[in-house]
MOPAC internal coordinates of N, CA, C and O (Angstrom, degrees):
PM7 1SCF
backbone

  N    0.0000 0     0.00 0     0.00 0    0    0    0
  C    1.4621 1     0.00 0     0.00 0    1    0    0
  C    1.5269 1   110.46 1     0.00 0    2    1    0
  O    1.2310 1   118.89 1  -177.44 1    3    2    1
  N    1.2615 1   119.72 1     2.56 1    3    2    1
  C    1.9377 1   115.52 1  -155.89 1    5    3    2
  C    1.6144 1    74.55 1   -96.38 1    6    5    3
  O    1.2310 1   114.37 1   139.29 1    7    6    5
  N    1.5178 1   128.28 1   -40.71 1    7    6    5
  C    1.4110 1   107.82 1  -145.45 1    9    7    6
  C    1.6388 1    95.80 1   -87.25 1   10    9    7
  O    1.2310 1   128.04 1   147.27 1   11   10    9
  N    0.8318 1   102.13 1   -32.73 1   11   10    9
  C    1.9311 1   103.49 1   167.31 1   13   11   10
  C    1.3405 1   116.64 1   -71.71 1   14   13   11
  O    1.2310 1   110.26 1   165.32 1   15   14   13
  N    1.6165 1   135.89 1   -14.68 1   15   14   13
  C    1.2951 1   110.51 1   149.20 1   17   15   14
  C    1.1278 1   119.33 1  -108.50 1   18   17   15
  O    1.2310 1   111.68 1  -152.28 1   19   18   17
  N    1.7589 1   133.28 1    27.72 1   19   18   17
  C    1.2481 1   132.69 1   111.88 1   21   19   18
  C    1.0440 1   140.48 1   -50.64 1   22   21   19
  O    1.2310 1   114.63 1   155.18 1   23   22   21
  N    1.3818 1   127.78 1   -24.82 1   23   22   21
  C    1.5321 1   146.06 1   177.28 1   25   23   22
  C    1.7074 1    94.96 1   -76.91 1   26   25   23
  O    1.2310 1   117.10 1   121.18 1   27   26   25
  N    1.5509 1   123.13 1   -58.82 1   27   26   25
  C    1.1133 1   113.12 1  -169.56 1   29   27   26
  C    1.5237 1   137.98 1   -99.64 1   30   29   27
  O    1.2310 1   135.41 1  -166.34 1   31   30   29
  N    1.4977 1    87.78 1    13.66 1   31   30   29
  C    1.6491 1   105.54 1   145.35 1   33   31   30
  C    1.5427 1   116.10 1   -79.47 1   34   33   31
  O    1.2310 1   118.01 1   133.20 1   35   34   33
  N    1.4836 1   121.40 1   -46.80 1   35   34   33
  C    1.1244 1   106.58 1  -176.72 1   37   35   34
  C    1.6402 1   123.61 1   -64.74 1   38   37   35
  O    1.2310 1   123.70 1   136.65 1   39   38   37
  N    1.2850 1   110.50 1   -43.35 1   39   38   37
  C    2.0751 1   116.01 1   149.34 1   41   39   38
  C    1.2900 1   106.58 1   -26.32 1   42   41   39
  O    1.2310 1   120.51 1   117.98 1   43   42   41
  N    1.4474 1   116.64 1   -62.02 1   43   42   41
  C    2.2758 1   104.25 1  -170.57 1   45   43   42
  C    1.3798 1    90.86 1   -65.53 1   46   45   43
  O    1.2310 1   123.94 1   102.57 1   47   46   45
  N    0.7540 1   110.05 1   -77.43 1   47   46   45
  C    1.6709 1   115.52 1  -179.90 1   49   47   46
  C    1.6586 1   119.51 1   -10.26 1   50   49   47
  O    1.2310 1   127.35 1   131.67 1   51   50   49
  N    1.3138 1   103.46 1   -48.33 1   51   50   49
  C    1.7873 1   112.61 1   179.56 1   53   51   50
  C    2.0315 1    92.65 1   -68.00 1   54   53   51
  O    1.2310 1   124.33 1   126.63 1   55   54   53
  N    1.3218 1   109.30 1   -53.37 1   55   54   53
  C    1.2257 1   119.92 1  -125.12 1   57   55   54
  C    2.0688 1    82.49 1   -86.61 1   58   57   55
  O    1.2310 1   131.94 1   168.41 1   59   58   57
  N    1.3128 1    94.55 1   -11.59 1   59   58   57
  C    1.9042 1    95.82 1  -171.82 1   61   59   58
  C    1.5251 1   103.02 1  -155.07 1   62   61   59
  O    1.2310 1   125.50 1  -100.09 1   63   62   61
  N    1.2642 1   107.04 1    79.91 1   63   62   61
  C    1.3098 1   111.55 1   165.17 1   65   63   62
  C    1.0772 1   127.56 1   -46.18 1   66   65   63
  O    1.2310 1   117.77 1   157.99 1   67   66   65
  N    0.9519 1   121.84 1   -22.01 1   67   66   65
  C    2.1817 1   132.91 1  -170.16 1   69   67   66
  C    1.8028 1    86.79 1   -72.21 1   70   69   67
  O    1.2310 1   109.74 1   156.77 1   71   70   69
  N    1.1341 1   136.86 1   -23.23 1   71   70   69
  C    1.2489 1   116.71 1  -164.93 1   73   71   70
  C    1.2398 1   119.11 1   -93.08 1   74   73   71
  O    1.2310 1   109.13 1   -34.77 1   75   74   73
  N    1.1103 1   137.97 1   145.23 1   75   74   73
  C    1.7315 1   127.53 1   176.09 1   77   75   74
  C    1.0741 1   113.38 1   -89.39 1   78   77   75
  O    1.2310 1   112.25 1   -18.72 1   79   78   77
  N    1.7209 1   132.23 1   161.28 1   79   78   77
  C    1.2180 1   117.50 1  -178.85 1   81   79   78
  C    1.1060 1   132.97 1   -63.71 1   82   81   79
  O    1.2310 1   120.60 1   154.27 1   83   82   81
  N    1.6658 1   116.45 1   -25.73 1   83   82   81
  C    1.3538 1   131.85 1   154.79 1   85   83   82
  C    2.0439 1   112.11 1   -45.09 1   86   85   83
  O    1.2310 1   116.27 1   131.60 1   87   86   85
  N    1.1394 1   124.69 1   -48.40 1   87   86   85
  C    1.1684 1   114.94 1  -174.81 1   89   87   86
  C    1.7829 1   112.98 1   -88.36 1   90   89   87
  O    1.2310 1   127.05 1   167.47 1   91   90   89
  N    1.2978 1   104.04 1   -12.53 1   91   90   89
  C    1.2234 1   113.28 1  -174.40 1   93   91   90
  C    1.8198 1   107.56 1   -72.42 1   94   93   91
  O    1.2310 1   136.57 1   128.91 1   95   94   93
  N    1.7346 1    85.52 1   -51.09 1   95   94   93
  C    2.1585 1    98.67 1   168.33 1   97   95   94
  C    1.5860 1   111.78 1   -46.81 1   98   97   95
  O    1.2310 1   125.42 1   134.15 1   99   98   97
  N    1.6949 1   107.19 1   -45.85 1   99   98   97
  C    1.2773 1   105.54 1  -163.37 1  101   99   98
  C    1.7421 1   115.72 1   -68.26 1  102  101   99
  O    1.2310 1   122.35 1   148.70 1  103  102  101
  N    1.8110 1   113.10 1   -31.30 1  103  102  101
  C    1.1625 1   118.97 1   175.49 1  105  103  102
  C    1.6073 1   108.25 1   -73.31 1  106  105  103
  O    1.2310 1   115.91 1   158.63 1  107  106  105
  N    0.9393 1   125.37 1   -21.37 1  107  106  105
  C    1.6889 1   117.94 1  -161.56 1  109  107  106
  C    1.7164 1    92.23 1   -92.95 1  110  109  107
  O    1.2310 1   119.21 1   140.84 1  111  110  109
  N    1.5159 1   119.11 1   -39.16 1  111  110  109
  C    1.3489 1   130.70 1   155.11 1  113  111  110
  C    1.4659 1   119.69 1   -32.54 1  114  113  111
  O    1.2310 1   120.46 1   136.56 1  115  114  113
  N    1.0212 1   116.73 1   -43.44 1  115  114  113
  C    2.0257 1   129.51 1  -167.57 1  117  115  114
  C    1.2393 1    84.08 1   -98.66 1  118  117  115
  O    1.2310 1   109.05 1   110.12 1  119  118  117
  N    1.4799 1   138.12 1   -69.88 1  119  118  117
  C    1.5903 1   118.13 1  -170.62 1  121  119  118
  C    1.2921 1   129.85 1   -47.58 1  122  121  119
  O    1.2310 1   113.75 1   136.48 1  123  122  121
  N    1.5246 1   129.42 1   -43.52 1  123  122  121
  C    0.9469 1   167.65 1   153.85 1  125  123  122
  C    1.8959 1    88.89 1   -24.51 1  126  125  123
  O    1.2310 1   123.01 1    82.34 1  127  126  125
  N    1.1826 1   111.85 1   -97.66 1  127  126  125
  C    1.1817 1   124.07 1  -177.89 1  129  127  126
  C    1.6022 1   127.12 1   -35.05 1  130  129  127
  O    1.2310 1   126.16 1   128.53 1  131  130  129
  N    1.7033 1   105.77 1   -51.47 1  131  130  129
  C    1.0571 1   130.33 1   179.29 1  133  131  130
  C    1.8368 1   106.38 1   -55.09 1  134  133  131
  O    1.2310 1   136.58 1   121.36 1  135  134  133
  N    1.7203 1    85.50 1   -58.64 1  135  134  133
  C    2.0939 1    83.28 1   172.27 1  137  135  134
  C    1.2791 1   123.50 1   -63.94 1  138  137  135
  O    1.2310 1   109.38 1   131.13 1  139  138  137
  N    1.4936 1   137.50 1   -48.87 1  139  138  137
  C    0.9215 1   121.03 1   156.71 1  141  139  138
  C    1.5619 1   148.33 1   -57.83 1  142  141  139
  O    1.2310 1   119.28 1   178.39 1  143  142  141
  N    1.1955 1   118.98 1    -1.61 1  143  142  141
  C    1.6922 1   136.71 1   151.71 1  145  143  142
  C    1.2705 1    97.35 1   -58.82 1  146  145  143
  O    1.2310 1   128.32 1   103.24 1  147  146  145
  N    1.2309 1   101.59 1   -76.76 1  147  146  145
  C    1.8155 1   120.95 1  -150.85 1  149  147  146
  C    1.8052 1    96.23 1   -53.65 1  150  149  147
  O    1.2310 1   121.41 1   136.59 1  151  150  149
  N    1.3815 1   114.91 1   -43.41 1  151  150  149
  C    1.5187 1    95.63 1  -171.08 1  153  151  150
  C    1.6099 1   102.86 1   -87.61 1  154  153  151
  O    1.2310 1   115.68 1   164.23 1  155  154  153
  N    1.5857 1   125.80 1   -15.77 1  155  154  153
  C    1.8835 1   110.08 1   170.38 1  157  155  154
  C    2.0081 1    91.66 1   -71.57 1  158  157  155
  O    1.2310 1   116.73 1   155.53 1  159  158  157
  N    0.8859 1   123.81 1   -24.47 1  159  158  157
  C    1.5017 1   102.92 1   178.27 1  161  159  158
  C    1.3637 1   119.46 1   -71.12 1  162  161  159
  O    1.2310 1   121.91 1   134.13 1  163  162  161
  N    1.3733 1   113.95 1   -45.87 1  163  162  161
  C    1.5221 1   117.04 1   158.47 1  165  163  162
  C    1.7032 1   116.36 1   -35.61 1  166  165  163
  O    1.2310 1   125.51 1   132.73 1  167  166  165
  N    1.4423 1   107.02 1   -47.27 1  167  166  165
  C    1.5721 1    76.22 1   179.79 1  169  167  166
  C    1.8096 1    91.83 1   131.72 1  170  169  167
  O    1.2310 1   122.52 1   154.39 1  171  170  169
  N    1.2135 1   112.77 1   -25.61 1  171  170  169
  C    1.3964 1   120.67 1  -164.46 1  173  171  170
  C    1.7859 1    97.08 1   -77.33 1  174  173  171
  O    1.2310 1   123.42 1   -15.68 1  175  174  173
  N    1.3267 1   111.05 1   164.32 1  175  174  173
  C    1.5717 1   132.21 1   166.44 1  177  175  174
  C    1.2036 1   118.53 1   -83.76 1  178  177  175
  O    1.2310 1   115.10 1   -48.20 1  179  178  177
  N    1.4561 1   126.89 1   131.80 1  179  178  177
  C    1.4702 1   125.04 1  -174.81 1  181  179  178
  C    1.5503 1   110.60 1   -61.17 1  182  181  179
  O    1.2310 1   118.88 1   -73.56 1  183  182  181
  N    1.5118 1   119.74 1   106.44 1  183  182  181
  C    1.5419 1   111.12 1   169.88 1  185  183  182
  C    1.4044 1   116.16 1   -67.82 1  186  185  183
  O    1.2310 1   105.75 1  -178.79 1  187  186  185
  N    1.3503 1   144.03 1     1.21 1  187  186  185
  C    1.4417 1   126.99 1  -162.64 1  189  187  186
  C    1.8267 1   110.69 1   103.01 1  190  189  187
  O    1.2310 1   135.70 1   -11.11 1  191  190  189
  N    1.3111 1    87.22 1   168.89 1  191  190  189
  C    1.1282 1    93.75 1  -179.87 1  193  191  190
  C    1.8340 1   126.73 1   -85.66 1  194  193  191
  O    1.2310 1   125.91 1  -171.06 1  195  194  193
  N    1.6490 1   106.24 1     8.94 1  195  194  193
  C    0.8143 1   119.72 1  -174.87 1  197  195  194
  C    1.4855 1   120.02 1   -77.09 1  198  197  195
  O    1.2310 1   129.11 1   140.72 1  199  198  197
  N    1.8477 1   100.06 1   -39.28 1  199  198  197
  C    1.3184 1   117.44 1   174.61 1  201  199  198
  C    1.5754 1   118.94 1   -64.67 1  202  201  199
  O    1.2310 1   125.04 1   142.63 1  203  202  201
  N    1.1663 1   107.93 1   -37.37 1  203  202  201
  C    1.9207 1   129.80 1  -177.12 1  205  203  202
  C    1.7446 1    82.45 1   -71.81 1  206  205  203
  O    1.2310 1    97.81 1    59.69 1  207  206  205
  N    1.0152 1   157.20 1  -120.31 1  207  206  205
  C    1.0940 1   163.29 1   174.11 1  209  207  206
  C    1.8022 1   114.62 1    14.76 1  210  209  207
  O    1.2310 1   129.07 1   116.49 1  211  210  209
  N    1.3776 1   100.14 1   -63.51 1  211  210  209
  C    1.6392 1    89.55 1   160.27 1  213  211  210
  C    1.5427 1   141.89 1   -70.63 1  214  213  211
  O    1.2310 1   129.16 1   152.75 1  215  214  213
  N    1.3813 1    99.95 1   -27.25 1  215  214  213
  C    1.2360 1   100.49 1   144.91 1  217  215  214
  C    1.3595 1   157.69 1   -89.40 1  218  217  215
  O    1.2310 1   128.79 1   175.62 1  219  218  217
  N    0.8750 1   100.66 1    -4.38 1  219  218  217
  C    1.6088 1   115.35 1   148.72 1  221  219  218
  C    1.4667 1   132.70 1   -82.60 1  222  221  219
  O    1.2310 1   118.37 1   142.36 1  223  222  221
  N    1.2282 1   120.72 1   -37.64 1  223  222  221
  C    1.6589 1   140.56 1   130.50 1  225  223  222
  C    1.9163 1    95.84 1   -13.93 1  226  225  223
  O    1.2310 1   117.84 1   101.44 1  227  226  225
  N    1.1541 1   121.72 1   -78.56 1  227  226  225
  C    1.4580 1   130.22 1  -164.32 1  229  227  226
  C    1.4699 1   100.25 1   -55.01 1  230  229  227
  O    1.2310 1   120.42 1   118.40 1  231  230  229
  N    1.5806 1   116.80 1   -61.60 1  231  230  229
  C    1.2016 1    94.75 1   167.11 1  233  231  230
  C    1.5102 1   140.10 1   -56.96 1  234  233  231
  O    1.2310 1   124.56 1   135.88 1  235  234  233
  N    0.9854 1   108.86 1   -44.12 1  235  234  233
  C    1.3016 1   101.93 1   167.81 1  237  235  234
  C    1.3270 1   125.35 1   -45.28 1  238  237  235
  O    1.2310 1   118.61 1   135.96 1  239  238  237
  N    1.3458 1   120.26 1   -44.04 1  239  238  237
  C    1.7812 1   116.70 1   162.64 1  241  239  238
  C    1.2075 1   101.62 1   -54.88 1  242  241  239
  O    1.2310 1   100.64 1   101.22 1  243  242  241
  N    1.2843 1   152.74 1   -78.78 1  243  242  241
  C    1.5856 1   153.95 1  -173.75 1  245  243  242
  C    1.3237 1    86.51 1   -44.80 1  246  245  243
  O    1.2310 1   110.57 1    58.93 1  247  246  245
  N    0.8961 1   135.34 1  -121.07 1  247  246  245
  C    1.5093 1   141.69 1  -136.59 1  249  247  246
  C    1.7678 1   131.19 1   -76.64 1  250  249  247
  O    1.2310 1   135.99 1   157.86 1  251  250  249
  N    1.2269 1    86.65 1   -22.14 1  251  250  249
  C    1.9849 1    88.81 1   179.59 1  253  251  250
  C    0.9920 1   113.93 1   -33.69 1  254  253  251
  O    1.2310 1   114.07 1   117.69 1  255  254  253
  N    1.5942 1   128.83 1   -62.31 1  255  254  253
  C    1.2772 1   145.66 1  -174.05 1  257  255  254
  C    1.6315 1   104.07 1   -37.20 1  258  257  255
  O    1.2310 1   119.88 1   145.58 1  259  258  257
  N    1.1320 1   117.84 1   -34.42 1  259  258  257
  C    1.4286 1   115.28 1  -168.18 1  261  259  258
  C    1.9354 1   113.48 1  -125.84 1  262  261  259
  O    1.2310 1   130.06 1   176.13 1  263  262  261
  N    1.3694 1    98.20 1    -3.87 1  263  262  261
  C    1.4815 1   100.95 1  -164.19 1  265  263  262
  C    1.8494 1   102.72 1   -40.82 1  266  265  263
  O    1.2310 1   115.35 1   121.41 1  267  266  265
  N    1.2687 1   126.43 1   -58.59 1  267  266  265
  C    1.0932 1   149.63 1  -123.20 1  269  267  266
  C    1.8127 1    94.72 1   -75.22 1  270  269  267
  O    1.2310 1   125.91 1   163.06 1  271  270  269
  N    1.8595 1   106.25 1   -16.94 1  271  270  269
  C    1.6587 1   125.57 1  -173.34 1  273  271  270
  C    1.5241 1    89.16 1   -85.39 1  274  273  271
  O    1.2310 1   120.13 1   152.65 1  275  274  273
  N    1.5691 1   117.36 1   -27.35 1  275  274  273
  C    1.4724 1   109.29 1  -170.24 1  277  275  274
  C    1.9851 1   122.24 1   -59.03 1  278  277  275
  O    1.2310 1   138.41 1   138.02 1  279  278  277
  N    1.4565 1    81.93 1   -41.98 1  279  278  277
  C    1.7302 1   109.11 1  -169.02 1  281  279  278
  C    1.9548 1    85.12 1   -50.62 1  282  281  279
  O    1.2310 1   107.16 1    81.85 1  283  282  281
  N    1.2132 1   141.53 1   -98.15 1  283  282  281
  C    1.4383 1   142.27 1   169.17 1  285  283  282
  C    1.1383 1   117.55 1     4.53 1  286  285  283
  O    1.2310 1   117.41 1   150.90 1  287  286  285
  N    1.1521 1   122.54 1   -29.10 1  287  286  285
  C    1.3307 1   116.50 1  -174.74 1  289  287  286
  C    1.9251 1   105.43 1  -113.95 1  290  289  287
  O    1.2310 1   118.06 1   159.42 1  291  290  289
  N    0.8097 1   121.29 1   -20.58 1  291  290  289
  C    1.2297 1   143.27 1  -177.11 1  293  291  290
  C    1.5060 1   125.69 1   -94.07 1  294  293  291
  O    1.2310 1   119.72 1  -112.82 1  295  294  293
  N    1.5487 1   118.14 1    67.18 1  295  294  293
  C    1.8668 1   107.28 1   176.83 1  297  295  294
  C    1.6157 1   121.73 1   -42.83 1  298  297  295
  O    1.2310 1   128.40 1   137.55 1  299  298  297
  N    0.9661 1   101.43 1   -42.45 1  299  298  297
  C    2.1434 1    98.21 1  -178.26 1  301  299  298
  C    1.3532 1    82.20 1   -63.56 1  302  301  299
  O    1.2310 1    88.39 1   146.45 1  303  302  301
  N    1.3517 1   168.67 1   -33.55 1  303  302  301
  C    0.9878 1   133.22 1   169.05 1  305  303  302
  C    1.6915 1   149.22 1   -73.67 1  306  305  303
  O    1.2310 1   141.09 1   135.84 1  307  306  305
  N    1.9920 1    76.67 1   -44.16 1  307  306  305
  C    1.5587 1    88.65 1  -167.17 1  309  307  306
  C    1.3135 1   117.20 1   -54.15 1  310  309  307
  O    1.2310 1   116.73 1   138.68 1  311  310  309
  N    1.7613 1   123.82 1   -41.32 1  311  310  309
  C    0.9786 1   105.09 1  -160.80 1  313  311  310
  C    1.7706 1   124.06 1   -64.28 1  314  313  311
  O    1.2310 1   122.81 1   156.60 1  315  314  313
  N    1.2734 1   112.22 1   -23.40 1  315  314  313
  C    1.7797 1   125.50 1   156.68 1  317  315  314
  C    1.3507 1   103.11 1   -59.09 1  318  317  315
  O    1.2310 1   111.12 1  -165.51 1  319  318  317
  N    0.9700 1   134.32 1    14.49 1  319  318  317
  C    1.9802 1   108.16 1  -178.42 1  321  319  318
  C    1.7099 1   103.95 1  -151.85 1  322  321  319
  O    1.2310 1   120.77 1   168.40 1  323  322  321
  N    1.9944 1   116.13 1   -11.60 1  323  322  321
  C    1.5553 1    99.26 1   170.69 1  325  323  322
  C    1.4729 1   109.58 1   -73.25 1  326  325  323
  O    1.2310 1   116.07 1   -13.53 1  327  326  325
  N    1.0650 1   125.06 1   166.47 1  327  326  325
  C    1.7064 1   166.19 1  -121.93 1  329  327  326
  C    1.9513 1    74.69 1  -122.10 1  330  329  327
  O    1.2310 1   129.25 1   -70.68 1  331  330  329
  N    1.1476 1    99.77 1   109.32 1  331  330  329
  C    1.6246 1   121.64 1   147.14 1  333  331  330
  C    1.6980 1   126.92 1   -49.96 1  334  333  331
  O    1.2310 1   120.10 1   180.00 1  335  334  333

């Protein structure tokens, strides 16, 4: 899984330059996490890391470009993603 969320930091990263690699790790980190909770709470069976990977992949086409507007509006996030 390390080399696939190396791979998909560097994707936000292409897709949203405003982010650093540090914030870029930390978002692909929270998605990552966030999807896999949310679907063992659903009820569903862990498919692999194949499934976590494509979907986050998707987001990142939808949203990278803008994720970084998300953190502001969002407390479970911001405090992981304001500027030190």
């Amino acid at each position: 899984m390390k080399e696939v969320i190396e791979q998909l930091i560097i994707e936000l990263r292409e897709k949203n330059p405003e982010l650093s690699e540090d914030k870029a790790r930390t978002w692909i980190e929270l998605l990552v996490s966030d999807f896999e909770s949310s679907y063992a709470k659903a009820g569903y069976d862990y498919q692999g890391t194949a499934v976590v990977e494509k979907v986050v992949r998707q987001w990142i086409e939808s949203y990278g470009d803008k994720i970084h507007e998300f953190a502001g509006n969002n407390p479970k996030y911001a405090h992981l993603l304001h500027d030190s």
